[in-house]
C-alpha positions as CSV (number, residue, x, y, z in Angstrom):
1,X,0.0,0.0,0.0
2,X,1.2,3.3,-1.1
3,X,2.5,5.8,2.0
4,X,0.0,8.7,1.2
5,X,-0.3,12.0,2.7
6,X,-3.7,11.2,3.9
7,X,-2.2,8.2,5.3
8,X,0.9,10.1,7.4
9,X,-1.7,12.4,8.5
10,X,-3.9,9.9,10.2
11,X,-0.6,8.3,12.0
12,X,0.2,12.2,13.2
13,X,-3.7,12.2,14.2
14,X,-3.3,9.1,16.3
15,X,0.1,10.7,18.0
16,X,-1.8,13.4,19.1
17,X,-4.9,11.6,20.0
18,X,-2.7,9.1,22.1
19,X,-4.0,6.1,19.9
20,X,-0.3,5.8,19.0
21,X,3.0,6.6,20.0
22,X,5.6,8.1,18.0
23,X,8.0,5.1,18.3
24,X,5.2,3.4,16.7
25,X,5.0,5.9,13.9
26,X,8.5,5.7,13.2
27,X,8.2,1.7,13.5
28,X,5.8,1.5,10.4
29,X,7.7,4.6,8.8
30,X,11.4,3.5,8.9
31,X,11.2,0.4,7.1
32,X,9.9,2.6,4.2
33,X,12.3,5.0,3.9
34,X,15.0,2.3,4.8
35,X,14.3,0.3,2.1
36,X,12.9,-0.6,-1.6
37,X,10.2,-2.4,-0.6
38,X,7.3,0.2,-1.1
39,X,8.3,2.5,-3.6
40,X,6.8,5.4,-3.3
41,X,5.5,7.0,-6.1
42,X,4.3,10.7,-4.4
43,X,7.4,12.6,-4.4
44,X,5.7,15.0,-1.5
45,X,4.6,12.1,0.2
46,X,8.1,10.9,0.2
47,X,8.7,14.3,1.5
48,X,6.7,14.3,4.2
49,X,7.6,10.6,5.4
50,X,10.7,11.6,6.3
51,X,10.5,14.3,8.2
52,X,7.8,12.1,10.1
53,X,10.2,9.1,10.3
54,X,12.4,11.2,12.9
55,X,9.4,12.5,15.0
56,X,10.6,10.2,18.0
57,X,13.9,12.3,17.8
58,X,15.1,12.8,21.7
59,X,16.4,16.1,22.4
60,X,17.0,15.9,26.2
61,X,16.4,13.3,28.3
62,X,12.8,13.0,28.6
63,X,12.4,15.8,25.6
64,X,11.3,15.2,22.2
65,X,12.7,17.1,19.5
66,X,9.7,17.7,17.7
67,X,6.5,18.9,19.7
68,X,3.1,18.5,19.7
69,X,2.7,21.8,18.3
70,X,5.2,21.0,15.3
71,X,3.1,17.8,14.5
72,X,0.2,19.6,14.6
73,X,2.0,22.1,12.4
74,X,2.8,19.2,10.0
75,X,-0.3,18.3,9.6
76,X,-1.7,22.1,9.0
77,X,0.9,22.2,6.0
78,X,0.3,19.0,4.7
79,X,-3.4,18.6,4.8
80,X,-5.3,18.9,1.2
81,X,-8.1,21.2,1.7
């Protein structure tokens, strides 16, 4: 199945909603960018999946990189309106 906006959106959702956490993201992201399994044929999806596949990114102990505001953010510029 193709990674599509849409898609990467709904995993951000569930971040914020506390369905999923981000190491779970990342866990059904990685494996995508890391290899030529799915090749991705939406070269802003592509885009967009990997700047989501470092959203478990620690900053400090304790600290993620990337906030809840910047997902939401993510999702704002993302979204197809």
């Amino acid at each position: 199945m193709q990674p599509t906006k849409e898609i990467i959106i709904g995993k951000l959702e569930r971040i914020l909603t506390e369905e999923l956490t981000r190491e779970q993201v990342v866990d059904w992201a990685m494996p995508i960018i890391e290899y030529d399994e799915i090749e991705v044929k939406d070269l802003e999806a592509w885009e967009f999946l990997k700047i989501v596949g470092g959203v478990d990114m620690i900053e400090y102990p304790d600290v993620y990189l990337y906030t809840l505001d910047d997902i939401r953010k993510w999702i704002l510029d993302n979204s197809i309106l």
